[in-house]
Structure formats: C-alpha cells, structure tokens
C-alpha positions as CSV (number, residue, x, y, z in Angstrom):
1,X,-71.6,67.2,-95.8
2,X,-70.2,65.1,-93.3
3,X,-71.7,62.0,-92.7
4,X,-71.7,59.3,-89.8
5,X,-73.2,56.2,-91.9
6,X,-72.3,52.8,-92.3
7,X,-73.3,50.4,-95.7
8,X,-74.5,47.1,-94.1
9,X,-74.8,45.5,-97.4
10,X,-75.0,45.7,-101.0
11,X,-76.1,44.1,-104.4
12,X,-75.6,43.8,-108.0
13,X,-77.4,42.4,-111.4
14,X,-74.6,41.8,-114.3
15,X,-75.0,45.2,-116.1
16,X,-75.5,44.0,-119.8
17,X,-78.3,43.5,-122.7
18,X,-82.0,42.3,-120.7
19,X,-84.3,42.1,-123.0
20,X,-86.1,39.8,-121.2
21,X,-86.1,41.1,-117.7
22,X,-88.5,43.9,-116.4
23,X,-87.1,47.0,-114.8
24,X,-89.2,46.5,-111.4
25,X,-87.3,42.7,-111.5
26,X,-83.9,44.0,-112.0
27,X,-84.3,45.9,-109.0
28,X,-85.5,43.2,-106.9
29,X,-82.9,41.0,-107.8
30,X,-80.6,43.9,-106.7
31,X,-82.4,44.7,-103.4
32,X,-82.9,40.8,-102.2
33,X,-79.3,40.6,-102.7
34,X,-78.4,43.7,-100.9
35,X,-81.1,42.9,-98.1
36,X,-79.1,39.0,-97.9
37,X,-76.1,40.8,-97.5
38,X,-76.8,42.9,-94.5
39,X,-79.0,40.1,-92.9
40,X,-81.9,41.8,-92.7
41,X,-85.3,40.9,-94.0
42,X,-87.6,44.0,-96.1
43,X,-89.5,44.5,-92.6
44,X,-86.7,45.7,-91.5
45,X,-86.4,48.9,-94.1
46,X,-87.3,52.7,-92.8
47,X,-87.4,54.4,-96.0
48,X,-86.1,53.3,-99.3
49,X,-84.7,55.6,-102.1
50,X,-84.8,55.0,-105.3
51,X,-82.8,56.2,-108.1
52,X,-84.3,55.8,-112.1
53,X,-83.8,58.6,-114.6
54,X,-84.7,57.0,-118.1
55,X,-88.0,54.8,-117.3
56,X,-90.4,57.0,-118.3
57,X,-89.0,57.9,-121.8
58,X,-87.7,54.2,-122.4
59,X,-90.7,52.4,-120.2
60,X,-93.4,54.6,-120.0
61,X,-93.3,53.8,-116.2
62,X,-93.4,57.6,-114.8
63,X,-93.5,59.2,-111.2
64,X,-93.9,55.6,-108.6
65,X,-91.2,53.3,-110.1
66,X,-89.6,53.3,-106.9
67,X,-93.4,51.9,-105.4
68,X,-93.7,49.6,-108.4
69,X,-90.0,47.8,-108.2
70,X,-90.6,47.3,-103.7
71,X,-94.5,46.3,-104.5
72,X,-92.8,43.3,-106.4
73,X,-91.0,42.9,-103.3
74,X,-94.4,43.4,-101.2
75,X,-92.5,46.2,-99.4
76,X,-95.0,48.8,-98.9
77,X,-96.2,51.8,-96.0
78,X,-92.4,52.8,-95.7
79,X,-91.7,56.1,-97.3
80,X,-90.5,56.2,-100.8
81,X,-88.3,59.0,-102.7
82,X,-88.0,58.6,-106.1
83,X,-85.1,60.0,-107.4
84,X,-83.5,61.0,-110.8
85,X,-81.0,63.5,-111.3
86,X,-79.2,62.3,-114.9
87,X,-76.1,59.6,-114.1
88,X,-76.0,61.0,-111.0
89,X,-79.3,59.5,-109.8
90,X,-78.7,57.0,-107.8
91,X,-75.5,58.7,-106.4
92,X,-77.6,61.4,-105.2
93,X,-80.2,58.5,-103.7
94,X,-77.0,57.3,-101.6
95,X,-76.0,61.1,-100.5
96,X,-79.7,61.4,-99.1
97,X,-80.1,58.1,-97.7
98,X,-76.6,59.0,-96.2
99,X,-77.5,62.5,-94.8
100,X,-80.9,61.4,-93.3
101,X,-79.3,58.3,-91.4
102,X,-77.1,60.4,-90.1
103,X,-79.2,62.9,-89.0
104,X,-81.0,60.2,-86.8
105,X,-84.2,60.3,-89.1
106,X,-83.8,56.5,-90.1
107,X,-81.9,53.5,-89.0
108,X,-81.9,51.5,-91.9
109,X,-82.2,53.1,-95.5
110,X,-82.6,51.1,-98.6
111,X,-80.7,53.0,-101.9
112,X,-81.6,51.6,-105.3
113,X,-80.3,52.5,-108.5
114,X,-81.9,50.7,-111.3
115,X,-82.6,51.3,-115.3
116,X,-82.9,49.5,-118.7
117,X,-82.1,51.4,-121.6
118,X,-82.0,48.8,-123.9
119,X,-85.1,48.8,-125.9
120,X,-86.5,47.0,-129.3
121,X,-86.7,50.8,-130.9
122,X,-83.6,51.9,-130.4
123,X,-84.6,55.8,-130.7
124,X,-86.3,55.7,-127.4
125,X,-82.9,54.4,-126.1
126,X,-80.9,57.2,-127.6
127,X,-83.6,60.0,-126.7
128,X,-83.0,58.8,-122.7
129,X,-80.6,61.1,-122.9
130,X,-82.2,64.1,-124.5
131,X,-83.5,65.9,-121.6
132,X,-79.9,65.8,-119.8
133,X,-79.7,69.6,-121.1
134,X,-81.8,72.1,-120.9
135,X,-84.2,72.0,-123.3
136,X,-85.8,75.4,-123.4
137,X,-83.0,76.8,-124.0
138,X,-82.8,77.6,-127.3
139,X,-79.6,77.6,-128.1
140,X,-79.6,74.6,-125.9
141,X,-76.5,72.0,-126.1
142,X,-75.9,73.4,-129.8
143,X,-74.6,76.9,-128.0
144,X,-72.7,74.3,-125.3
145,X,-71.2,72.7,-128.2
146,X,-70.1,75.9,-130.1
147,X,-68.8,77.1,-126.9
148,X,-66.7,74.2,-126.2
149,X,-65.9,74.2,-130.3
150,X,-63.9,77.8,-129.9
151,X,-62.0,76.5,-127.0
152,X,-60.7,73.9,-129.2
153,X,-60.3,76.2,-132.0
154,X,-62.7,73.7,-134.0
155,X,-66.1,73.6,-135.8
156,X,-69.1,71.6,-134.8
157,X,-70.4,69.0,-136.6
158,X,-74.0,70.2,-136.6
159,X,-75.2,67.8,-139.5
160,X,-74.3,64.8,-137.2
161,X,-74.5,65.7,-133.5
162,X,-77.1,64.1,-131.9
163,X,-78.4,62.5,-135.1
164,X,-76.0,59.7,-135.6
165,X,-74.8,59.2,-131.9
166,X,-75.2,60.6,-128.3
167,X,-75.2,64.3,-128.8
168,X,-72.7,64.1,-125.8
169,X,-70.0,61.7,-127.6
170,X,-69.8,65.4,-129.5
171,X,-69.2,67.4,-126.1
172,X,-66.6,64.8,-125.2
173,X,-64.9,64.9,-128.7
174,X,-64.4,68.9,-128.1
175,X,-63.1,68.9,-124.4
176,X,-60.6,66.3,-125.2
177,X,-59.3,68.1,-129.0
178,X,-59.5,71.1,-126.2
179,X,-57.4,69.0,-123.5
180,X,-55.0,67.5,-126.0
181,X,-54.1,70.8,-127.7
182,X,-53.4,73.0,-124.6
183,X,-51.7,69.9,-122.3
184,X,-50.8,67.2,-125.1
185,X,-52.9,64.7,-124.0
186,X,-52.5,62.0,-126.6
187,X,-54.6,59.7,-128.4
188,X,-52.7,56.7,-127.1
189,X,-53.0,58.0,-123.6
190,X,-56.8,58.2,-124.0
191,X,-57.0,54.5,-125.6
192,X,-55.0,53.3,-122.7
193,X,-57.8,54.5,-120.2
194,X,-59.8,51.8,-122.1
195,X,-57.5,49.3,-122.5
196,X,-56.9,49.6,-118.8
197,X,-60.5,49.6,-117.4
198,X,-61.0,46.7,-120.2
199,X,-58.8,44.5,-118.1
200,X,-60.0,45.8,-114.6
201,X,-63.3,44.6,-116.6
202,X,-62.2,41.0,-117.7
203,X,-62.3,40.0,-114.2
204,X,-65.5,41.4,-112.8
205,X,-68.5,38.5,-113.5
206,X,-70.9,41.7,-113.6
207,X,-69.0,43.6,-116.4
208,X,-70.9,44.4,-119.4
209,X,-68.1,43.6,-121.2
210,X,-65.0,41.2,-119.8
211,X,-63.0,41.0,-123.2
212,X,-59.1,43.4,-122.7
213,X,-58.2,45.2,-125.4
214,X,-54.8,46.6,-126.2
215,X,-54.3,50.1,-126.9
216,X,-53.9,49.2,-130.6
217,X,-57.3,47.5,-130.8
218,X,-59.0,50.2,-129.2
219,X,-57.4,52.9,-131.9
220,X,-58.2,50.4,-134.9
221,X,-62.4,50.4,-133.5
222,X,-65.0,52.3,-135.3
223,X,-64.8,55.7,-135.0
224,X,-67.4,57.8,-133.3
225,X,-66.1,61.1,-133.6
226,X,-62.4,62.0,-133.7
227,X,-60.5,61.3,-131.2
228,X,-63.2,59.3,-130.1
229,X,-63.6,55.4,-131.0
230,X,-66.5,52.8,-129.9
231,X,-64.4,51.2,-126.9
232,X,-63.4,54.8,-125.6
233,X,-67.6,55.9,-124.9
234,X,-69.3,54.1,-122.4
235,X,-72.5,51.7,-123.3
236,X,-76.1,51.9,-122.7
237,X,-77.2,48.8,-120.4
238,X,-79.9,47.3,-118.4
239,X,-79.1,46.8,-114.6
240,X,-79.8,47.9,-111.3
241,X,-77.6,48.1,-107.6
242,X,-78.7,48.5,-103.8
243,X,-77.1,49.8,-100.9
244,X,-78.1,49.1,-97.5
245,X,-77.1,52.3,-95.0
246,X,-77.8,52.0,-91.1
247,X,-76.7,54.4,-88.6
248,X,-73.9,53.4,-86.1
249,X,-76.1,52.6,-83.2
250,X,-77.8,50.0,-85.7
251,X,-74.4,48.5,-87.3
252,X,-73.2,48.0,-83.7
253,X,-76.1,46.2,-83.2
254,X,-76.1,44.2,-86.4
255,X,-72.2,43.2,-85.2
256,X,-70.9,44.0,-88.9
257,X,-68.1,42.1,-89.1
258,X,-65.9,44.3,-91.6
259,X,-67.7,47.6,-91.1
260,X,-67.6,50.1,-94.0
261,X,-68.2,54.0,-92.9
262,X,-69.5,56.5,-95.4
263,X,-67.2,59.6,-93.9
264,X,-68.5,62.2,-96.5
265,X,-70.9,62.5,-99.7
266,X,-70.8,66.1,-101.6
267,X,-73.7,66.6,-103.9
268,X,-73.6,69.6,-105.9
269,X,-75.3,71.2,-108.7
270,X,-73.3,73.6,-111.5
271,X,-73.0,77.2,-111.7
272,X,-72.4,80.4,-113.6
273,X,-69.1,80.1,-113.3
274,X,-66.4,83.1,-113.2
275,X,-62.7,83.7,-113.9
276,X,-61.2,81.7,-111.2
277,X,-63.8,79.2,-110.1
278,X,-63.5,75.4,-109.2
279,X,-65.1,73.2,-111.8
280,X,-68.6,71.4,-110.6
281,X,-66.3,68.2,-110.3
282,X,-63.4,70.1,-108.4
283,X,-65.6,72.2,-106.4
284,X,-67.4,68.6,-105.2
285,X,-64.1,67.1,-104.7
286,X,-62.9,69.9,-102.6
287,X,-66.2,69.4,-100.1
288,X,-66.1,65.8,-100.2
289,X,-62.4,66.1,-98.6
290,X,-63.3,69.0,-96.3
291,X,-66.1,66.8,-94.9
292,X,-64.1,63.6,-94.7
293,X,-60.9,65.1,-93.3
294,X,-58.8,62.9,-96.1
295,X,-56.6,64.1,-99.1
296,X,-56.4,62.7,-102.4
297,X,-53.0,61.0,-100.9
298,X,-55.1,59.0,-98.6
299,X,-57.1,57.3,-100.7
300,X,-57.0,53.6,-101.8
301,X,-58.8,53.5,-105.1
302,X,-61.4,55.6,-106.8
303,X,-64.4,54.8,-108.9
304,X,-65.4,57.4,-111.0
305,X,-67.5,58.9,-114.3
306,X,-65.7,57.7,-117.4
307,X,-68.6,58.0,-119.7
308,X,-65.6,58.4,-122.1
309,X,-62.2,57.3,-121.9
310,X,-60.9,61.2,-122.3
311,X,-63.6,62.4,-119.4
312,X,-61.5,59.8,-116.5
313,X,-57.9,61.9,-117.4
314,X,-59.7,65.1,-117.2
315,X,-61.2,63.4,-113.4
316,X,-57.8,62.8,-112.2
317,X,-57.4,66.3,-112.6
318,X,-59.9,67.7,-111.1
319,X,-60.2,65.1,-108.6
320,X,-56.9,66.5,-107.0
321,X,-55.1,63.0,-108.2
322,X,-52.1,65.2,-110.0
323,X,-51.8,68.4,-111.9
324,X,-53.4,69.8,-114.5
325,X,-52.3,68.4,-117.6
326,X,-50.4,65.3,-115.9
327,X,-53.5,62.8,-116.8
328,X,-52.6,61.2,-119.5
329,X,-49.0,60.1,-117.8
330,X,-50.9,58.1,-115.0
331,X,-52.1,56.0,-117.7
332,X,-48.8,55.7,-119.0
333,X,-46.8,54.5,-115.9
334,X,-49.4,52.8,-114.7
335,X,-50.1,54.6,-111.9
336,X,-54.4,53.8,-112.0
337,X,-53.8,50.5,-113.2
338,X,-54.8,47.9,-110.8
339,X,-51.3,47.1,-108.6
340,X,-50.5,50.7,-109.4
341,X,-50.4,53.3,-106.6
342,X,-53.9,54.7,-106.9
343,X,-56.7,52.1,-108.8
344,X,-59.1,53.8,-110.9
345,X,-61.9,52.1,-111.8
346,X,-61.2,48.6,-110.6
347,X,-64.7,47.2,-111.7
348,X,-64.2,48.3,-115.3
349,X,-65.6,52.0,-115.1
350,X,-68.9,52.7,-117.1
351,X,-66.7,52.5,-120.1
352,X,-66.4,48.2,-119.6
353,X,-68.9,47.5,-116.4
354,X,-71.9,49.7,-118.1
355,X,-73.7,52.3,-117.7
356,X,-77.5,52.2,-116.8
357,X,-77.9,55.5,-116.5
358,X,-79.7,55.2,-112.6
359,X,-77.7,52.5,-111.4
360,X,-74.5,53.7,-112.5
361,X,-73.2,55.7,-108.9
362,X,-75.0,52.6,-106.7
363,X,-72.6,50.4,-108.5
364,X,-69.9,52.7,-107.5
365,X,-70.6,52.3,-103.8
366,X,-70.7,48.5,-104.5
367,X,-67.6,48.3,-105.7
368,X,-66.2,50.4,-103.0
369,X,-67.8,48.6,-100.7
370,X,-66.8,45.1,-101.7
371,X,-63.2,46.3,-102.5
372,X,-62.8,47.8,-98.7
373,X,-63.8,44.4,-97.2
374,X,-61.6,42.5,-99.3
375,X,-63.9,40.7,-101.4
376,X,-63.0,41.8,-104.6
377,X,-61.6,38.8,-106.0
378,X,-59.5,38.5,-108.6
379,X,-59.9,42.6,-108.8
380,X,-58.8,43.0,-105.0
381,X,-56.9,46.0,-104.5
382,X,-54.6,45.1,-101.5
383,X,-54.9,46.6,-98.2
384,X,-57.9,49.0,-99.2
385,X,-59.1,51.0,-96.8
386,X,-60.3,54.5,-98.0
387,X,-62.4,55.0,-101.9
388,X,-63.8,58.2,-103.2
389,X,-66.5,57.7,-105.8
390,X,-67.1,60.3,-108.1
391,X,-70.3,60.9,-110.6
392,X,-71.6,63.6,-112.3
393,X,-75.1,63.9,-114.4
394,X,-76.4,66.1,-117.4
395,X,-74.9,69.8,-118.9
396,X,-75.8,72.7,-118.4
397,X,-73.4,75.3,-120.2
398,X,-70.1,73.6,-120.4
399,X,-69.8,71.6,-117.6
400,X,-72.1,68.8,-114.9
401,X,-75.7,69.8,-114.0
402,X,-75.0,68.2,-111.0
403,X,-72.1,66.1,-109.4
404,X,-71.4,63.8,-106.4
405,X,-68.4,62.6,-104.3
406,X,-68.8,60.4,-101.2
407,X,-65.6,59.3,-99.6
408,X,-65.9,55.9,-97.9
409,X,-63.3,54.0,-95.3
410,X,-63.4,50.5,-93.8
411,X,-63.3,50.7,-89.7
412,X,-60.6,48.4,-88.0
C-alpha cells in the first residue's frame, strides 16, 4: 500500500551470542536507543508494535512479550500489538505501524523487533523454527521437499533433514541444485554472496560476525548440505531493533533534520499458485513499486532475506534487479558489492549481521535508515537516497508464507 510515513529514529543491540541478557532487556536497549534518536521520551508513544516469533518455544514467554519488554521500560496504557509472522515479524510490525500512521490513527508508533534464540539446550533453539510450516499437514515440509527434490531432478535426504540441521538448509539446498542446473548458477557465484556480505559485515560494529572471507574459504567450510557450506546459511542470534514512525504533520513538527519517508510497504501472504503467476517475492515486489511509484533502476541499495547465500541471487531475480538467471553474474562483476551500482546488503545480510528471527526486518529498516542519512560509516553507500527492504517468513508449499517489501527515500 502506499504509505505517507516518516522514521524519526531508530536502534540497534549488536546481533550475536547473549547468554546473559534477557529478551525484555534486549529490547529496551533497542527502544531507549531508538526513542534517543528521535528525541522523544516513552510518553511520547501512541501505540507500540511489537514483533517476536520464537519466545514462547525458546523462552516460554507466550502471548504479552510486547507488554513485558515496554513494562521494563514502565511504558504502559498505550496499545500493544504483538506480532509474529516467521522472519517476517517485525517487517510486518513496521508495515502496520506504517499503514496506521498514515491513515491518521497515530502520530508516533513505536516498531520493535526483538528475539534470542540462543539457548543452553540447543534443541529448543533448532525447534524455533519448526512451526514455520504447516504442521498439520501431513505431508507437511517432507511433500515441500519432495516437490522441490523433482524439480532438481534429485532425491531428498529424509534420514537427515531436519535432524541434523534446519530442515530449511534442505529446501535451500534443492532450489539452488534446481537454480544451478536450469540457469548455471555456480558454486563460486553462490560463495561470493558470502564472501561479499562478509566484508559488508567486517565494518558494521553490530555484525554477528565481522571476519571477510574469500570465496575459497567459504568453499573449504563445513559442509551442510551440498552446495551448501556453514558461511553460506545464516546464524541463529540474540538481538532486537526499533523503529520510530510519526506522521508528516509530527516530523514537521519534530524539525527532522534529514527526514527519511517510508513511500510504500507490501505485505503479502503466499498462494496456490498457477501456470503463470508472480512468485510471493515478485508479486510483493511488484506492489511495493506500484505503491512507491519507483523502479528497480531507482533504487540506491537493497537489504534483503539471504537466510542462505543461494536465496539473495534468486532475490535479485525476483526483485526485478536483472533477469532470470543473471544472478550469479552480479556477484561476479561486482555489481552488489558495496561501490558497485546497486549495494546489496551493506550491513552484512542475515548471512554475517544475524538473524534473530523477530528482529531481522527491523534491522533492515535501520540500516536503510542510517544508510539514507549518511551515517553509515565506513559502510556508507554514497549519495543514497532510495532502499527497498525485502523479507519473507515460513513455507507453505514451495515458496514464503508471507513476504514484505517497504520502499524507503530520504526528503531533500
């Protein structure tokens, strides 16, 4: 939908291992920073959403984490929407913060994407992502798999999926044996994807990881599952990020010295689909543009879902950034590579920065955000002025339970 918001602020933990940190304290580290940012005090907050998709499984903490994390705060009486909707939580927090601001409901919105999947038992942190799927089906993500399998002409490895490792390292695995035998997508081009977003990574201070690898380190890692290696699948991690969104009548008010508009967040859930249909993430794209009134040629940089090195080529695709099939050569000439023509993932991707499951898409809009005001640092993208960010959450079938896009421009 089209959207007439404006992000007065923003805030980030260092996404990484925090044992020793609370959920509820990663957020309000998060929040007071995003609050700081926007000069505003918690009085000063409408509504809040908040976006956490593994707490109950990991945490036990079900149904009010969004009241428990502001309670820490002693924010209380505004409303609270607790959100979760896979790696697309906190995405889909921003869309509706977004869509209700702009639909003169609220002022000032507080968005919060916050999670800790590390835990001491590591099976609660692998079965987080367990309920992604649809789990009364009963052919379930074994029929996805099986599905994806005869596209790639290849068998599934039903004696380790979802034993051994992330049942959707195997539904990566197939799309990309799938990708590289129709296009030619090659294993090189896929380890560049990390390699690149490792160095992107090496200068973000909130970066999981901030080592660079070289293609030839990231083929020698551990394999996961062919092509697959460690480096090329995104991590768990603890962390959380916050958005502050005011309407225009308030950022003219708050004088916001480099203003940031949010011209258009798609949020959209996957469907049946039939000989000829978009793809969930193309089909997102596609509204995302519409609403904004921009092209893929218009935009500055992009942060996007790379919960494996393989799933950011296939993005560029759908995402309208070239041609089917052409992926892999952007990674080649450089062309996504910070100082290339179109930056893709800038702060590392989920692949280096992390991926907290609910704080994953607010992080998105931070880095946006931070990158279209020029205070990226070291990672500055020069003369930024329009980013898409792109995230999509869970499987049903073969493709995203649901998907966002939000398009977002700095104002001269």
């Amino acid at each position: 939908m089209q959207i007439n918001a404006y992000v007065a602020g923003v805030g980030m933990t260092r996404f990484g291992k925090h044992l020793d940190m609370t959920l509820k304290g990663l957020a309000g580290e998060a929040i007071r920073e995003a609050l700081n940012d926007a000069g505003l005090q918690s009085n000063d907050l409408e509504v809040a959403y908040m976006g956490n998709a593994a707490g109950g499984v990991v945490q036990g903490q079900e149904m009010i984490s969004g009241q428990v994390a502001l309670r820490e705060l002693g924010i209380g009486k505004i409303p609270v929407i607790n959100v979760e909707n896979a790696c697309a939580t906190s995405s889909t927090a921003f869309n509706q913060a977004c869509a209700m601001v702009t639909a003169g409901a609220y002022d000032v919105a507080l968005v919060c994407g916050f999670e800790k999947l590390f835990h001491e038992d590591k099976a609660r942190s692998f079965a987080a992502f367990d309920g992604a799927v649809d789990t009364e089906n009963t052919e379930g993500v074994m029929g996805a798999l099986r599905t994806l399998a005869a596209k790639a002409g290849e068998q599934v490895d039903e004696a380790n999926a979802g034993k051994t490792r992330s049942v959707f390292m195997d539904i990566y695995s197939l799309m990309t044996i799938g990708h590289m035998k129709e296009y030619g997508t090659t294993v090189e081009q896929i380890a560049g994807v990390t390699a690149k977003n490792s160095f992107h990574g090496s200068l973000n201070p909130r970066a999981q990881f901030q080592v660079a690898m070289s293609i030839e380190e990231v083929l020698a890692s551990r394999e996961i599952v062919y092509p697959l290696t460690l480096p090329m699948c995104s991590p768990i991690g603890d962390g959380a990020a916050a958005v502050v969104v005011v309407s225009e009548r308030k950022a003219r008010e708050l004088g916001l010295e480099r203003p940031v508009r949010v011209l258009s967040s798609a949020l959209v859930s996957g469907y049946d689909e039939q000989a000829g249909d978009l793809s969930v993430g193309a089909f997102a794209a596609s509204k995302a543009y519409e609403s904004a009134g921009v092209g893929p040629g218009d935009l500055s940089l992009v942060e996007l879902h790379d919960a494996s090195a393989p799933s950011e080529i296939i993005a560029y695709e759908y995402l309208g950034i070239c041609d089917k099939g052409c992926g892999g050569q952007l990674i080649e000439d450089g062309t996504t590579r910070l100082g290339g023509r179109l930056p893709v993932n800038v702060s590392g991707g989920l692949l280096r920065k992390g991926h907290p499951i609910g704080a994953s898409g607010a992080a998105q809009i931070v880095e946006l955000t931070e990158q279209l005001q020029g205070r990226a640092h070291q990672r500055q993208v020069e003369g930024a002025r329009i980013g898409l960010a792109h995230n999509g959450g869970g499987m049903i079938g073969t493709d995203a339970a649901a998907t966002v896009v939000s398009i977002l421009r700095r104002e001269d």
